[in-house]
Residue frames as a rotation matrix with the C-alpha (Angstrom) as fourth column:
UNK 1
0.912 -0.266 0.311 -19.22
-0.077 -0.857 -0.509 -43.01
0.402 0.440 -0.803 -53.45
UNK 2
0.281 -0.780 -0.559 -15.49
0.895 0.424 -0.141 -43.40
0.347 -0.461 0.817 -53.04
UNK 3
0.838 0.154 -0.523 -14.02
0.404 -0.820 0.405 -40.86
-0.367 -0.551 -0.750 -50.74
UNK 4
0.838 -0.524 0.149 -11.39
-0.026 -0.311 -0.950 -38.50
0.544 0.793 -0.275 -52.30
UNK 5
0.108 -0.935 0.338 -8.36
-0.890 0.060 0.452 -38.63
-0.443 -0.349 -0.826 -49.40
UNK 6
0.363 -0.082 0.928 -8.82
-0.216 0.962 0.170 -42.31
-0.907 -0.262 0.331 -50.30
UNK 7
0.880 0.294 0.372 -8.78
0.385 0.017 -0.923 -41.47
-0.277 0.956 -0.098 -53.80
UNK 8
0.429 -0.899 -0.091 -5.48
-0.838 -0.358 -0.412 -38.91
0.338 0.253 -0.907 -53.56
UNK 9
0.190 -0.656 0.731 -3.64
-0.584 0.523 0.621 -41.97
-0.789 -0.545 -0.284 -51.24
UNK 10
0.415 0.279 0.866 -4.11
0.324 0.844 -0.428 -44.14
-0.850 0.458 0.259 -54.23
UNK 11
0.753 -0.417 0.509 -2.59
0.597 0.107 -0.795 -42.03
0.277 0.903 0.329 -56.69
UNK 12
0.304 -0.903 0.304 0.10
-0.937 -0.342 -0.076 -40.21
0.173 -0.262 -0.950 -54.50
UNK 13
0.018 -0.639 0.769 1.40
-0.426 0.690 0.584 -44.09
-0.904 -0.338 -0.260 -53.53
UNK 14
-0.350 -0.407 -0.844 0.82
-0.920 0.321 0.227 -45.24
0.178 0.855 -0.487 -57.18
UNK 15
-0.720 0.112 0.685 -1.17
-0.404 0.734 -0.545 -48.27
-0.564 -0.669 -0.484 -55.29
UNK 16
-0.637 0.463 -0.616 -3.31
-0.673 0.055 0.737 -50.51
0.375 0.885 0.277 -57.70
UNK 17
-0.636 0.380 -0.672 -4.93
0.391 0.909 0.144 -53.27
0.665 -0.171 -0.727 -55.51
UNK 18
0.208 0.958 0.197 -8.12
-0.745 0.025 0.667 -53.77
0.634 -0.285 0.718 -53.66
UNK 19
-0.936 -0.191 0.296 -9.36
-0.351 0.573 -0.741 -56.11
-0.028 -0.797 -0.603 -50.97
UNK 20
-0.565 0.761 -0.320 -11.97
0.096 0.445 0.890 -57.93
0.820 0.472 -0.325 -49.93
UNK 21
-0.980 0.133 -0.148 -12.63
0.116 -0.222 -0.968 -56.07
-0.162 -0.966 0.202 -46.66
UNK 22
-0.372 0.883 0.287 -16.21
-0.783 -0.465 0.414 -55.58
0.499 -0.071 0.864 -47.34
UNK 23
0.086 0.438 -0.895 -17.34
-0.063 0.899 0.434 -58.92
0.994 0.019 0.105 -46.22
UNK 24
-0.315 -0.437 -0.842 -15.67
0.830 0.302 -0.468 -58.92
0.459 -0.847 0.268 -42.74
UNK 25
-0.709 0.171 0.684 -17.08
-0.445 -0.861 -0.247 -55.12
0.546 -0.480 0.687 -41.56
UNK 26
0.165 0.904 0.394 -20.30
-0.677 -0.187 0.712 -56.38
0.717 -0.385 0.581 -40.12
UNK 27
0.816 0.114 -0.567 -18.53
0.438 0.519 0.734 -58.88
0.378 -0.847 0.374 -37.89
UNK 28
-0.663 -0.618 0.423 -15.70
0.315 -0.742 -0.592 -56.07
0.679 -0.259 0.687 -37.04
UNK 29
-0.448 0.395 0.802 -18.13
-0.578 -0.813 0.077 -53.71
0.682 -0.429 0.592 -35.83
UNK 30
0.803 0.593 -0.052 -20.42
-0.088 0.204 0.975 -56.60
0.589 -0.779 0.216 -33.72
UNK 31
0.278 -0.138 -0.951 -17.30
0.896 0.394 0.205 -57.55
0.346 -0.909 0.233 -32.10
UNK 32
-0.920 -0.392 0.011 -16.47
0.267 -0.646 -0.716 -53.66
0.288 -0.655 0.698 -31.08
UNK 33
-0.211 0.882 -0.421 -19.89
0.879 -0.017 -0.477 -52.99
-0.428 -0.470 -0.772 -30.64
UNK 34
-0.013 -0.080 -0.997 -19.46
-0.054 -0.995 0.081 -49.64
-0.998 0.055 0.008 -33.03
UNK 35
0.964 -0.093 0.248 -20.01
0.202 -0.345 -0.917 -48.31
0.171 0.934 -0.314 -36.41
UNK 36
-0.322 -0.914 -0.247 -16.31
0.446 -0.376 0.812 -47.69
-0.835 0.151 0.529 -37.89
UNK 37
0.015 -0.227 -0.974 -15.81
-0.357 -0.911 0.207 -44.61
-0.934 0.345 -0.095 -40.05
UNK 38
0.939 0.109 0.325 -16.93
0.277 0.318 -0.907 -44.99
-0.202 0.942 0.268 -43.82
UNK 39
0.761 -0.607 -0.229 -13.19
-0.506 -0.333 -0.796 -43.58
0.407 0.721 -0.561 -44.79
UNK 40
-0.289 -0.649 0.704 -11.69
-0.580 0.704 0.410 -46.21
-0.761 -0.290 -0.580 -43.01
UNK 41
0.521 0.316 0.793 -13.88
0.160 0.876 -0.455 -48.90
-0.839 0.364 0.405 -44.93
UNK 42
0.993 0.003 -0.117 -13.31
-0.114 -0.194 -0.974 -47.11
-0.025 0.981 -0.192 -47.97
UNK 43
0.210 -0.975 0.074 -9.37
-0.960 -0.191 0.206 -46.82
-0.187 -0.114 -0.976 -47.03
UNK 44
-0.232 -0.107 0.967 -9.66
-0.558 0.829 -0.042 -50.90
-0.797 -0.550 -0.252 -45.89
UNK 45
0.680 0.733 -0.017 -10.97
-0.172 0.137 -0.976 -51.37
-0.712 0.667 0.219 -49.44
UNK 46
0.878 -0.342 -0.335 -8.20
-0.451 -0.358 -0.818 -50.18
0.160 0.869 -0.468 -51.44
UNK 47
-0.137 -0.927 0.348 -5.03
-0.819 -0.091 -0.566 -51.04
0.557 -0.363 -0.747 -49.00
UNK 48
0.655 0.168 -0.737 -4.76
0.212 0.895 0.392 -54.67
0.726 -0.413 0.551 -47.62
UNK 49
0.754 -0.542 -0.371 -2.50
0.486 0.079 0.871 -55.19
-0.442 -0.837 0.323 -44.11
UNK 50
0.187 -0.899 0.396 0.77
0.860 -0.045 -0.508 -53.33
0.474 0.435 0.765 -45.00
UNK 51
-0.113 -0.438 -0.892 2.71
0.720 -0.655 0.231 -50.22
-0.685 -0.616 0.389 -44.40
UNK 52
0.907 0.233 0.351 2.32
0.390 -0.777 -0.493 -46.35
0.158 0.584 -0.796 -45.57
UNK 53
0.472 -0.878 -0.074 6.00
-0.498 -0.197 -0.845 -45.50
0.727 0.436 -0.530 -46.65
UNK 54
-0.354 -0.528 -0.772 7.71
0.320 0.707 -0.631 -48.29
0.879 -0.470 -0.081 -44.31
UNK 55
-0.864 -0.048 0.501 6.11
-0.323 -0.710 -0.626 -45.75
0.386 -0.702 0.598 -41.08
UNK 56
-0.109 0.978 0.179 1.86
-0.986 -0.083 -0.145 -46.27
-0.127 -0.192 0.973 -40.98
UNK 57
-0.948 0.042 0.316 0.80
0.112 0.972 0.205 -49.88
-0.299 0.229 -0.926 -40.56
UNK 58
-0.155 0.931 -0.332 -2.62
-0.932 -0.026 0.363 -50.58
0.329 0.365 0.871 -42.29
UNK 59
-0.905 0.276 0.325 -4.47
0.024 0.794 -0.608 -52.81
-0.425 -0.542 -0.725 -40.26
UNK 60
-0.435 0.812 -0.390 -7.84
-0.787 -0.132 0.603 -54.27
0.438 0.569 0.696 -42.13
UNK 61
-0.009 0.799 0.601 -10.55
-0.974 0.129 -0.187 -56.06
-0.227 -0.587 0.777 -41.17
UNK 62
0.374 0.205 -0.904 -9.73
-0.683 0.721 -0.120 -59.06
0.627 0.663 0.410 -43.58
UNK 63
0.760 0.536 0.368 -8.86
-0.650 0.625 0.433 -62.15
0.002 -0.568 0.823 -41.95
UNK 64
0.171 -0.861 -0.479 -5.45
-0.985 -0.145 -0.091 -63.46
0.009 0.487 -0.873 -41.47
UNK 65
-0.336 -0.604 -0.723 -3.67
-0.479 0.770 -0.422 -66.99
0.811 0.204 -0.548 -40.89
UNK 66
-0.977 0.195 -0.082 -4.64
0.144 0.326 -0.934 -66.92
-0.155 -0.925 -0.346 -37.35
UNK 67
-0.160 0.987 -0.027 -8.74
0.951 0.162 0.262 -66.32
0.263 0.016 -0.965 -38.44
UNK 68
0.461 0.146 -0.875 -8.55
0.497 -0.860 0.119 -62.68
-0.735 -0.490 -0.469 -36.57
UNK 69
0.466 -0.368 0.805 -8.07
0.425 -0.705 -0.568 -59.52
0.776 0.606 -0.172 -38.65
UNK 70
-0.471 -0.859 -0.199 -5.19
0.678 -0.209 -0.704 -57.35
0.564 -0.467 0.681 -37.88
UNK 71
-0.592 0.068 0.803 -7.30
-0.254 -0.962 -0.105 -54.42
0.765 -0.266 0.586 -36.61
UNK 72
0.544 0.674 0.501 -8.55
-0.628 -0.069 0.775 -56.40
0.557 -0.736 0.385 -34.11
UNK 73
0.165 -0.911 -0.378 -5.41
0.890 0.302 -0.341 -58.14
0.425 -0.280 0.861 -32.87
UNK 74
-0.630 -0.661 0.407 -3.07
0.488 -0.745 -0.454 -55.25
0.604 -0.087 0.792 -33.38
UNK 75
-0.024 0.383 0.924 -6.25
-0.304 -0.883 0.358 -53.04
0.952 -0.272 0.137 -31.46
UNK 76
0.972 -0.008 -0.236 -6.37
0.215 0.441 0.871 -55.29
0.097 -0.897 0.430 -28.33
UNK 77
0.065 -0.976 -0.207 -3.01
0.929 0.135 -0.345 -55.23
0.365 -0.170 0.916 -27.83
UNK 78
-0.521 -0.098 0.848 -3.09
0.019 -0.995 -0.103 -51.39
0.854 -0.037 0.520 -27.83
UNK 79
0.519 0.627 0.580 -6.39
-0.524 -0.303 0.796 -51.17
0.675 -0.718 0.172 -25.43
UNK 80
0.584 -0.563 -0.585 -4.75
0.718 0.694 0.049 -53.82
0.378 -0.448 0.810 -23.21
UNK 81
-0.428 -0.848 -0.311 -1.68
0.862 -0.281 -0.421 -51.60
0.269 -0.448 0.852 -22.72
UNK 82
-0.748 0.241 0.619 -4.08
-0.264 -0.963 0.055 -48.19
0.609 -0.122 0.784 -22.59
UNK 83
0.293 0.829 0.477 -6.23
-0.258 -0.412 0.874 -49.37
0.921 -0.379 0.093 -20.18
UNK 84
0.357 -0.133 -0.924 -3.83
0.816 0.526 0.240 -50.16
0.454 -0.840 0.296 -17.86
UNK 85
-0.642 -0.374 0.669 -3.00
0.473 -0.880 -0.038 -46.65
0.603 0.293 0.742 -17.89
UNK 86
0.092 0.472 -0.877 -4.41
0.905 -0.407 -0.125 -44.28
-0.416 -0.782 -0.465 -14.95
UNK 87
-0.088 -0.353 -0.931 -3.24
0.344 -0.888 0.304 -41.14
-0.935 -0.294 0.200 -16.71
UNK 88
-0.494 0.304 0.815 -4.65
0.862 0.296 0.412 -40.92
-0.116 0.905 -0.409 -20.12
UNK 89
-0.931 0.262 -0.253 -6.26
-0.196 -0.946 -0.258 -37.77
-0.307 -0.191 0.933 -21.04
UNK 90
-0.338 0.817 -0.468 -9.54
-0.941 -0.281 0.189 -39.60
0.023 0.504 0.863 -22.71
UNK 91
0.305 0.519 0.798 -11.61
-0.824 0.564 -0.052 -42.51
-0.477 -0.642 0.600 -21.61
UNK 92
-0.741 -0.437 -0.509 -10.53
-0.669 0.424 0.610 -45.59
-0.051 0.793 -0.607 -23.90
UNK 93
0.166 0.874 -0.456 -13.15
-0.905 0.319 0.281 -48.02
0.391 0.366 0.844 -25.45
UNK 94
-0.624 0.584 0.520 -14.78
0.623 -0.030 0.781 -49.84
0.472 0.811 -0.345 -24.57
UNK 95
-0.248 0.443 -0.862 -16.18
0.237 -0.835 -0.497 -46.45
-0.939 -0.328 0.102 -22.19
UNK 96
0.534 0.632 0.562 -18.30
0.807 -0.183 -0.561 -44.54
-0.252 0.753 -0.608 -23.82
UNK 97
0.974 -0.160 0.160 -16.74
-0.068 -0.881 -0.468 -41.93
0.216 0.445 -0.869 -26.20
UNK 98
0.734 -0.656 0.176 -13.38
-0.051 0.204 0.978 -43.85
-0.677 -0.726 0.116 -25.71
UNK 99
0.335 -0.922 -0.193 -10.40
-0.643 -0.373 0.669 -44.56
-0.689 -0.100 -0.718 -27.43
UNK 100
0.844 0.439 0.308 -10.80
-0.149 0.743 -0.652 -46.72
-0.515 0.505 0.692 -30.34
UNK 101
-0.261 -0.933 -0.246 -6.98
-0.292 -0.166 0.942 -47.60
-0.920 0.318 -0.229 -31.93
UNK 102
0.729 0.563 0.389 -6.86
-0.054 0.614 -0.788 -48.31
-0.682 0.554 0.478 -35.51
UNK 103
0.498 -0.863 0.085 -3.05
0.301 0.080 -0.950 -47.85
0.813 0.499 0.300 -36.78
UNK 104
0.744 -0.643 -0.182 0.50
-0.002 -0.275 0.962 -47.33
-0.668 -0.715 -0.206 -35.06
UNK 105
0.582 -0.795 -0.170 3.72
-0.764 -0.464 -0.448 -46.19
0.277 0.391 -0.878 -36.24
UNK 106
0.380 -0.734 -0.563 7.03
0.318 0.675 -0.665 -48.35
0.869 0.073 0.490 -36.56
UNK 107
-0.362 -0.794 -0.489 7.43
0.302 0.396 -0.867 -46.81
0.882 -0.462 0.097 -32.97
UNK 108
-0.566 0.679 -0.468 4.32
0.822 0.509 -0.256 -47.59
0.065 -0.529 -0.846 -31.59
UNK 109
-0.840 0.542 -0.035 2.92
-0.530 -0.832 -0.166 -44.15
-0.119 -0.121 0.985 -31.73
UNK 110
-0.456 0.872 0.175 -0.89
0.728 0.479 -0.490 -45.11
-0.511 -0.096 -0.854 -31.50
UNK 111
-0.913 0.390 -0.121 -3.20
-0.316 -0.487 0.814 -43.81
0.259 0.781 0.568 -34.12
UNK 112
-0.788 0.614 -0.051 -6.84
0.579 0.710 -0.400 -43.75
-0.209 -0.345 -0.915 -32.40
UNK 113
-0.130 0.976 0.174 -10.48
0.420 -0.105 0.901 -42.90
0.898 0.190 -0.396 -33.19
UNK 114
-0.960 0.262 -0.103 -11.61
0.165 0.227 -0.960 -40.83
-0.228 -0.938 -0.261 -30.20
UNK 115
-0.867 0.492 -0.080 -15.29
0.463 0.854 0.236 -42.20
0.184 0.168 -0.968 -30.15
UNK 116
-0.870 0.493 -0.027 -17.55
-0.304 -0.578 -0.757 -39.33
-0.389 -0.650 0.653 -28.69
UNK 117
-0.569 0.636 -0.521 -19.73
-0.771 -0.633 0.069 -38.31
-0.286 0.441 0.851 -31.35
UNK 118
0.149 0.697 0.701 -22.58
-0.177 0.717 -0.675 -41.14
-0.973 -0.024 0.230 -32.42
UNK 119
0.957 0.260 0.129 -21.55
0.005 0.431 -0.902 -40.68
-0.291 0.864 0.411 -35.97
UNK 120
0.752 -0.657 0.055 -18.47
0.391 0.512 0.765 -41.98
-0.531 -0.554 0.642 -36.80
UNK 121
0.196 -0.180 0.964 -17.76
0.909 -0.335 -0.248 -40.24
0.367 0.925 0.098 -40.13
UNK 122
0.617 -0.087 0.782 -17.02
0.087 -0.980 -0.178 -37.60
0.782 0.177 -0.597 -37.79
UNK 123
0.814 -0.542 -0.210 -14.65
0.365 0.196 0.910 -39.08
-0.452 -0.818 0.357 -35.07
UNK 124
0.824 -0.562 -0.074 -11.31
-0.554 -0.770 -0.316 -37.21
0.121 0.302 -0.946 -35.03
UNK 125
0.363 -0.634 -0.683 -8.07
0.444 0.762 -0.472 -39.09
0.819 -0.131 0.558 -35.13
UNK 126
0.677 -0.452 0.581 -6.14
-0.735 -0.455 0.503 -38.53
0.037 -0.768 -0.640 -31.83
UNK 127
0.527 -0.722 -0.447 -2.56
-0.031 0.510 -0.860 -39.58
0.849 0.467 0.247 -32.04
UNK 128
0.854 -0.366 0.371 0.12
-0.463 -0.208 0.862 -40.49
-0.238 -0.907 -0.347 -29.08
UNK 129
-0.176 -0.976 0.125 3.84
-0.984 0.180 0.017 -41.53
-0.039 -0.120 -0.992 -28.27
UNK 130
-0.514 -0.371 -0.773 4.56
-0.097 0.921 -0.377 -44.78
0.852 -0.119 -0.510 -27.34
UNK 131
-0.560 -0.304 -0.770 4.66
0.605 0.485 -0.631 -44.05
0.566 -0.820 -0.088 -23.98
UNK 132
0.098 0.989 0.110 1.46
0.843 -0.141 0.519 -42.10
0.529 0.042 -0.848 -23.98
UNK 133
-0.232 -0.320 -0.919 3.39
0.698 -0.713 0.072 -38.82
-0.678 -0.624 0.388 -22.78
UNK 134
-0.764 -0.066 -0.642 2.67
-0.270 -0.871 0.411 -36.71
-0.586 0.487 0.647 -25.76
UNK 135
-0.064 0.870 0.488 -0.81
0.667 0.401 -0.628 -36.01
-0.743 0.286 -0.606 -27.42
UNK 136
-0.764 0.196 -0.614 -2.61
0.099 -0.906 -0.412 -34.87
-0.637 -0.376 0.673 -30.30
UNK 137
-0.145 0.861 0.488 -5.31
0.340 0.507 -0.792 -34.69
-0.929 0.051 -0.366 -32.26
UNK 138
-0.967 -0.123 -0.223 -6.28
-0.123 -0.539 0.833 -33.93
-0.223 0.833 0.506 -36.22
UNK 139
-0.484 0.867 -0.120 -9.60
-0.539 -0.403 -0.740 -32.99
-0.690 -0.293 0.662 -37.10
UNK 140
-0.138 0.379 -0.915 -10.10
-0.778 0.530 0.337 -35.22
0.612 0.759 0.221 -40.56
UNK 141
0.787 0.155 0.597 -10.56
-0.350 0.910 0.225 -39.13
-0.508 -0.386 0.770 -40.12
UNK 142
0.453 -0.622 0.639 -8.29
0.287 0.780 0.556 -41.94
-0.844 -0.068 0.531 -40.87
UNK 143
0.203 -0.323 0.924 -7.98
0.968 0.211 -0.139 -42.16
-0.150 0.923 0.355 -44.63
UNK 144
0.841 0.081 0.534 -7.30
0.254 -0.932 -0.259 -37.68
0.477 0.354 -0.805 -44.41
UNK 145
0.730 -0.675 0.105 -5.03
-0.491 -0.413 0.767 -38.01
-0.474 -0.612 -0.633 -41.79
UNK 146
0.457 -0.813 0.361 -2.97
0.097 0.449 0.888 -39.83
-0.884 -0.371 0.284 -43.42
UNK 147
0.778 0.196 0.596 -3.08
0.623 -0.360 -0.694 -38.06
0.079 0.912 -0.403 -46.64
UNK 148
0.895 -0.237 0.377 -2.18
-0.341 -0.909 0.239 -35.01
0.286 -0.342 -0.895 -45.02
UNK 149
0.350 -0.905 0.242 1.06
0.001 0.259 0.966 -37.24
-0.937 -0.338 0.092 -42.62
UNK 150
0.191 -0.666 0.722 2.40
0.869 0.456 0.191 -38.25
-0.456 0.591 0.666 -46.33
UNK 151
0.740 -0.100 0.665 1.69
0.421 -0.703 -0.573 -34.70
0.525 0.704 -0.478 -48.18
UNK 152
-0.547 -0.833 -0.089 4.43
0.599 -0.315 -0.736 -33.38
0.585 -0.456 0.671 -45.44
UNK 153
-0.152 0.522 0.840 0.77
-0.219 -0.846 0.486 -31.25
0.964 -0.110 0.243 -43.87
UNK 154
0.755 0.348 -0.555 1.06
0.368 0.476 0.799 -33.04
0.542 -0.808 0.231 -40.23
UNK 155
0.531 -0.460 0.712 3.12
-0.057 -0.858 -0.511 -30.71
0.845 0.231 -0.482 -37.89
UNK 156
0.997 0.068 0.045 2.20
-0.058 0.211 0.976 -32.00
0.057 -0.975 0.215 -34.65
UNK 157
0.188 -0.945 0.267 5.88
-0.958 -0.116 0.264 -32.72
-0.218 -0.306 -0.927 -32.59
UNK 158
0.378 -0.059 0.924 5.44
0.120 0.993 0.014 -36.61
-0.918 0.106 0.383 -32.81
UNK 159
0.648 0.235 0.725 5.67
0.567 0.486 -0.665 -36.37
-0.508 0.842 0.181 -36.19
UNK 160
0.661 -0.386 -0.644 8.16
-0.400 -0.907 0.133 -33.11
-0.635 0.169 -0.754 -36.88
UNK 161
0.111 -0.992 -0.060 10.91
-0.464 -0.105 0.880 -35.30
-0.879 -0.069 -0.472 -37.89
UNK 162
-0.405 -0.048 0.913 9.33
0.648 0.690 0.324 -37.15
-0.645 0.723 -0.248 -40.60
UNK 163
0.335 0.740 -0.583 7.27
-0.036 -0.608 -0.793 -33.67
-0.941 0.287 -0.177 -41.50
UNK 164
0.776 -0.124 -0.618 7.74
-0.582 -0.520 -0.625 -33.63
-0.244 0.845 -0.476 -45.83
UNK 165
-0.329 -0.829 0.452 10.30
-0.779 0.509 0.366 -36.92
-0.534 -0.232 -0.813 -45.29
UNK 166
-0.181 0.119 0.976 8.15
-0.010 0.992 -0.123 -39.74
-0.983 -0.032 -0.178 -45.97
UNK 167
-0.998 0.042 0.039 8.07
0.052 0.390 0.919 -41.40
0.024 0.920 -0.392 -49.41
UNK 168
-0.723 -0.268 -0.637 4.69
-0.646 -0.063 0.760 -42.13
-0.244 0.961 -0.128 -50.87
UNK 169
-0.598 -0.359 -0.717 4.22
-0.690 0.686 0.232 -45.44
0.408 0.633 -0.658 -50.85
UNK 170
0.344 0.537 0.770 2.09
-0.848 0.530 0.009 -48.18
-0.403 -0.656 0.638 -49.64
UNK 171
-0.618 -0.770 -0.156 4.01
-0.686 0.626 -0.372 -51.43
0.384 -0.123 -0.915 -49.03
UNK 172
0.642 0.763 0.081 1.38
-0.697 0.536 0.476 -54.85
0.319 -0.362 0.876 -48.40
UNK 173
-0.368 -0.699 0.614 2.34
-0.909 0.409 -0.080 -57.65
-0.195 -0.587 -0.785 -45.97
């Protein structure tokens, strides 16, 4: 059943292509050790590696040049720099119920999963600066939150300046 944020993102960006992320989830998830959110897959389905209006990177599971998908690159990198961090408000993965990135902004804002709950289809997105000084959190999952960031319905401060700004679009690398 396809999920319907995924379903509006696709016809508010006007986006016709597909992937072949299905193949590559079951070694995703052994190496985090975690179920990932069906409206990610379903997102990771429609939207190869690229960018939501020049702002959201989409990071999929598919396999680049270097053999590693971006969302596991691009997510090390992130945990790496959050777990050198002492001042975090929320454990980061792999702890249990941790921090799980799966997108960033064109200025590094971090776009993470925050792992509590056992079923993932209900992890909340929890969003941050750069510089991990400002938090916050939205109650859908991946492929809703970013519905909402493009429809202009994301208020938070991080985002204020782009609130009802951003084009559209979805832009593949």
């Amino acid at each position: 059943m396809a999920n319907p944020s995924v379903d509006e993102l696709v016809e508010m960006t006007g986006w016709t292509g597909a992937t072949s992320a299905g193949a590559h989830w079951a070694s995703v998830e052994a190496q985090l050790g975690l179920r990932l959110p069906t409206d990610f897959k379903d997102l990771a389905e429609r939207f190869p590696n690229g960018y939501f209006s020049s702002y959201v990177a989409m990071y999929g599971p598919v396999p680049g040049s270097s053999g590693h998908s971006a969302l596991l690159l691009q997510g090390e990198q992130s945990l790496e720099i959050m777990r050198c961090r002492e001042d975090l408000p929320h454990p980061v993965h792999p702890a249990a119920g941790g921090l799980l990135p799966w997108s960033e902004t064109i200025e590094g804002d971090q776009l993470c999963w925050l792992t509590a709950d056992p079923d993932p289809d209900r992890w909340p997105v929890v969003f941050c600066t750069a510089d991990f000084q400002q938090w916050g959190e939205h109650p859908g999952g991946a492929a809703a939150f970013l519905l909402d960031l493009l429809a202009g319905r994301v208020t938070h401060e991080i985002f204020a300046r782009y609130s009802g700004r951003l084009i559209p679009q979805f832009n593949p690398i």
